[in-house]
N, C-alpha and C positions, 0 to 999 in steps of 0.2 A: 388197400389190398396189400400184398405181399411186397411190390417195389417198394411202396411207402412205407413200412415197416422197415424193409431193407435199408431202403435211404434215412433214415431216423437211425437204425446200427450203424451204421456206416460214419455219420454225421458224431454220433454221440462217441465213438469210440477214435474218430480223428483227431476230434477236441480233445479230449481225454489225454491221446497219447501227447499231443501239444503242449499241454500240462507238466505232462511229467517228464519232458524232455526238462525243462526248468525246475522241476524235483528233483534229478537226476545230478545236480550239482551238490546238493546240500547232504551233509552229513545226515546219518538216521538221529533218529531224536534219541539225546542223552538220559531224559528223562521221563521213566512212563507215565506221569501226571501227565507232562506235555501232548505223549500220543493220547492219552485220553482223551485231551480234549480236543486236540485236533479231529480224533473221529467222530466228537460230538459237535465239532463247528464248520469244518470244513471238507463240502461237500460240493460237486460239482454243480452248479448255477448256472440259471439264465440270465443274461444280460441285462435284458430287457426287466425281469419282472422277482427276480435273485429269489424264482420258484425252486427248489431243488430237483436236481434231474431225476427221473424215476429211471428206470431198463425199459426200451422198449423192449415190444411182446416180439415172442422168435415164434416164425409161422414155420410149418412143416415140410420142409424134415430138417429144418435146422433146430440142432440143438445149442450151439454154441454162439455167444457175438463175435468173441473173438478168437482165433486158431493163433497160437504163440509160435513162432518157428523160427528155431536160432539154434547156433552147434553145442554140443555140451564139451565140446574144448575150451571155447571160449565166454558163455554165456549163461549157464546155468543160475546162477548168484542174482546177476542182472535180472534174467529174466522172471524168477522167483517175485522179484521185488517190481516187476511190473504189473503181475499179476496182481501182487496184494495191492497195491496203490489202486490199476483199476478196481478194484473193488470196493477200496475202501470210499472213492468219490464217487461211485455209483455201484450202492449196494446193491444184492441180487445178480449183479451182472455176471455171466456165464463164461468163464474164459477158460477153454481149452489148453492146459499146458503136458506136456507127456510125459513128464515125474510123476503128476499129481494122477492122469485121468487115461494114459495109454494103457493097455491090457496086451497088446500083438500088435510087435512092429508093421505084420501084415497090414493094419487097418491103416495106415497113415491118410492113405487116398480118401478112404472112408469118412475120416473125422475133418480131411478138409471140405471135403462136399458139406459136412453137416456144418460148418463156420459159415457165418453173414459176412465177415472178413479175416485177413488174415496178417498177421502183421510179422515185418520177418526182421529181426535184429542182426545187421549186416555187420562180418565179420569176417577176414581172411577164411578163418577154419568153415564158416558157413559154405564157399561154394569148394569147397576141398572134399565137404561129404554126402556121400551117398545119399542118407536119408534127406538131408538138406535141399539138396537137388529134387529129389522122388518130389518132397514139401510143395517147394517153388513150382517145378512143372504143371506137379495137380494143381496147384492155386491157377495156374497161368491155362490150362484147359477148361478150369469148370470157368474162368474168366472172373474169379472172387475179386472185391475191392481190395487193393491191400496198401498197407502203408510201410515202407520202410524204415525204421531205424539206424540211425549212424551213430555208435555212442558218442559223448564229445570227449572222450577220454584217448583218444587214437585217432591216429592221422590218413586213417583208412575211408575213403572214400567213393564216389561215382565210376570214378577211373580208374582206382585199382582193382572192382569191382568187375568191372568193363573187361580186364585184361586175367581175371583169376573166373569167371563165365567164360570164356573164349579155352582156354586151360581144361574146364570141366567137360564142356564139348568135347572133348578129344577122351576123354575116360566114357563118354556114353556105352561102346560098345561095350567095355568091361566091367559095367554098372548094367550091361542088358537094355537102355535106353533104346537102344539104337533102330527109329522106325520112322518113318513117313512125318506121323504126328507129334513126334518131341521137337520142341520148339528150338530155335536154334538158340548163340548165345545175345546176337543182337536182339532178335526177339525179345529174351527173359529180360534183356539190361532194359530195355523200352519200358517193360511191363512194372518192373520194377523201381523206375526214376525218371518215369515220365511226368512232366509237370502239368 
């Protein structure tokens, strides 16, 4: 049914990003022969049976596997090139990014409800912004699976994380936050890097 489908996105887009954390080091390829063939050799595989992975099917009202949500101070580039990597090791896969597929900053809430998960590329400027925040929260109320990212390029981590959420909390009221059910910031850090 719909869990198991969920849990198969969830599964297939964890491994994924595990992947390309170790992508994530390597230069882009010098030469287009090479990305050719890379996208004609290497795709993402079963262990067990080195099947290639298909997309699983997205039950309704999800339209997305995956919601991208990271600040465009800091992430844009990065995150462009997450996008295309997921795709490129699991063709068809549906990944929400806001360059490519937002229409009204309105909807944000919207497109997170429609993500099977969400994956947030953690970043100083990430809990500095508004939209960022709005991101995280709705992931954290609809209760989405979500994975974070630490790039390895910066020494930005869990705890400074920890202490720039705590920061955010305090701009709620003048972000209009401010109500009963916005989670607080130990909350989001739990939700966020819990193990």
């Amino acid at each position: 049914g719909d869990s198991k489908s969920n849990t198969e996105v969830i599964v297939v887009v964890s491994v994924v990003l595990c992947l390309l954390g170790l992508c994530a080091v390597t230069a882009c390829w010098a030469v287009r022969k090479r990305e050719k063939k890379f996208l004609e050799r290497d795709r993402l595989r079963y262990v067990n049976t080195r099947k290639v992975v298909t997309r699983p099917p997205l039950e309704q009202p999800l339209k997305n596997h995956a919601f991208l949500s990271y600040s465009w101070a800091s992430g844009q580039d990065t995150t462009k090139l997450i996008k295309t990597r997921l795709q490129k090791l699991v063709p068809g896969l549906e990944v929400f990014l806001d360059t490519d597929d937002l229409t009204a900053i309105s909807e944000l809430e919207k497109h997170i409800q429609e993500a099977a998960v969400v994956v947030v590329i953690c970043a100083p400027a990430y809990f500095e912004s508004k939209n960022c925040m709005r991101e995280l929260i709705a992931a954290f109320k609809e209760q989405k699976p979500i994975t974070s990212v630490m790039l390895s390029n910066s020494d930005f981590g869990p705890e400074q994380a920890r202490a720039l959420l705590r920061e955010a909390e305090g701009h709620y009221g003048q972000w209009e936050f401010a109500s009963e059910t916005t989670p607080r910031a130990t909350e989001l850090w739990g939700y966020l890097f819990a193990a």
